[in-house]
C-alpha positions as a Markdown table, in Angstrom:
| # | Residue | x | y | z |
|---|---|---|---|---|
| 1 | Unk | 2.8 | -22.7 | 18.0 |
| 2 | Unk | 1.4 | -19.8 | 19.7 |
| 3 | Unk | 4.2 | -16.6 | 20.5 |
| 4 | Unk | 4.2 | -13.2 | 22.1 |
| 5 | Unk | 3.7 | -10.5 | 18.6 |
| 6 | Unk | 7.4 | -9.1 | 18.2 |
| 7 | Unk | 8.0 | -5.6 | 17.2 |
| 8 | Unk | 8.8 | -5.2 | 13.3 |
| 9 | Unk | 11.4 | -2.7 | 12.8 |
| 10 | Unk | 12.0 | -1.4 | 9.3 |
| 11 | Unk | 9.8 | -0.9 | 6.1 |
| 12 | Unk | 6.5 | -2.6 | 5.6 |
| 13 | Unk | 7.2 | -5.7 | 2.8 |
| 14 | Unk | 4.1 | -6.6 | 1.1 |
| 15 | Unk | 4.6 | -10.1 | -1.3 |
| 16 | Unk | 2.5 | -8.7 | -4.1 |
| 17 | Unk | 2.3 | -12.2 | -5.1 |
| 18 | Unk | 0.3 | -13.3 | -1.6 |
| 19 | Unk | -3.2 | -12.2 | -0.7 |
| 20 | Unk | -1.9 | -8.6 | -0.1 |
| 21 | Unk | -0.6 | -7.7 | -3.2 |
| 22 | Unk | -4.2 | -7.9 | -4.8 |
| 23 | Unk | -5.2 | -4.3 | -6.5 |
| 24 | Unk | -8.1 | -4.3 | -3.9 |
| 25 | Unk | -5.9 | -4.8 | -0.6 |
| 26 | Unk | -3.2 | -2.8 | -1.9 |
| 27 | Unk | -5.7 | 0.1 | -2.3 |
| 28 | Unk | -6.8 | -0.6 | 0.9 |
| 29 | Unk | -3.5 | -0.2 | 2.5 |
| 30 | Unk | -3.0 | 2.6 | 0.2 |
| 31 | Unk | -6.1 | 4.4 | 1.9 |
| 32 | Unk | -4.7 | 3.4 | 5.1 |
| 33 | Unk | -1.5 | 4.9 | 4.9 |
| 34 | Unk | -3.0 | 8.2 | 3.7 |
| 35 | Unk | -4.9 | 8.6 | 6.7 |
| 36 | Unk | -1.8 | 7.5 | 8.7 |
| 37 | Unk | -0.1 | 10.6 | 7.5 |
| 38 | Unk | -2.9 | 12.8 | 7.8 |
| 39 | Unk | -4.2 | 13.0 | 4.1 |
| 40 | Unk | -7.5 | 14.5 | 3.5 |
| 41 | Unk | -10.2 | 12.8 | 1.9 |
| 42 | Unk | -9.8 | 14.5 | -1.1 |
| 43 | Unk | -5.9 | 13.8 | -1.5 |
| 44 | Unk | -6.9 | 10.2 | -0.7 |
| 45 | Unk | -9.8 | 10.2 | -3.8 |
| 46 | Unk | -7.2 | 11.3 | -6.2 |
| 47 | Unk | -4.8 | 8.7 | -5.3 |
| 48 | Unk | -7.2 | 6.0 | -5.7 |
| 49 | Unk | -8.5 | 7.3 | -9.0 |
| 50 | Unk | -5.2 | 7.8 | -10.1 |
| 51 | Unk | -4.3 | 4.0 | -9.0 |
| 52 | Unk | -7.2 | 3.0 | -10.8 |
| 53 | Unk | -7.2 | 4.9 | -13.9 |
| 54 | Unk | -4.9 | 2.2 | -15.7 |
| 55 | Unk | -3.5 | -1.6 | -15.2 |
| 56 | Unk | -2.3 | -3.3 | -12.4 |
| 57 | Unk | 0.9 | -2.5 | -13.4 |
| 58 | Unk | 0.3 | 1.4 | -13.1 |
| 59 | Unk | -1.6 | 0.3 | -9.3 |
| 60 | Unk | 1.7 | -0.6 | -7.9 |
| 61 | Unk | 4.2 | 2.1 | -9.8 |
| 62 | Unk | 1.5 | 4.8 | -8.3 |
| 63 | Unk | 1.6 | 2.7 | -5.0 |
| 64 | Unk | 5.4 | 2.5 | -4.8 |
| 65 | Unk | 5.8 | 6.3 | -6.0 |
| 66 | Unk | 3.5 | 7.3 | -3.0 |
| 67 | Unk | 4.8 | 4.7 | -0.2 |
| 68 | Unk | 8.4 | 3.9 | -1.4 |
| 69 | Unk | 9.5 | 5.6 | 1.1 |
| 70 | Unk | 7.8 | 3.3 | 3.9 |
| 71 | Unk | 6.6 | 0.0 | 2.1 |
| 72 | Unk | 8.7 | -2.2 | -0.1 |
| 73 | Unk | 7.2 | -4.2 | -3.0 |
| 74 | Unk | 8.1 | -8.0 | -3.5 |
| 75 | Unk | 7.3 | -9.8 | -6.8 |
């Protein structure tokens, strides 16, 4: 079935058990997002240092700190 794109309203829900919720995609949108609000390159570095200078448990608690406000995780 092929329909018109509908406009989400709301938060952005990413299922961090799908595709997206990889450390790599998340990082991706993480970059994304920071350039969406007008981040410089520099603020953007630091996040993704930050998000990777531990597990993937400390990706998404860095992740959610930063975009809580806009994203919503899903386990």
């Amino acid at each position: 079935m092929i329909r018109q794109k509908q406009e989400r309203e709301g938060p952005i829900v990413i299922d961090l058990t799908g595709p997206d919720g990889n450390a790599y995609a998340l990082m991706s949108i993480a970059t994304n997002l920071g350039r969406q609000l007008e981040w410089d390159r520099v603020r953007v570095q630091e996040l993704m240092n930050e998000m990777m200078d531990g597990d993937y448990e400390h990706l998404i608690q860095v992740f959610d700190r930063e975009f809580g406000a806009f994203v919503i995780l899903e386990r």
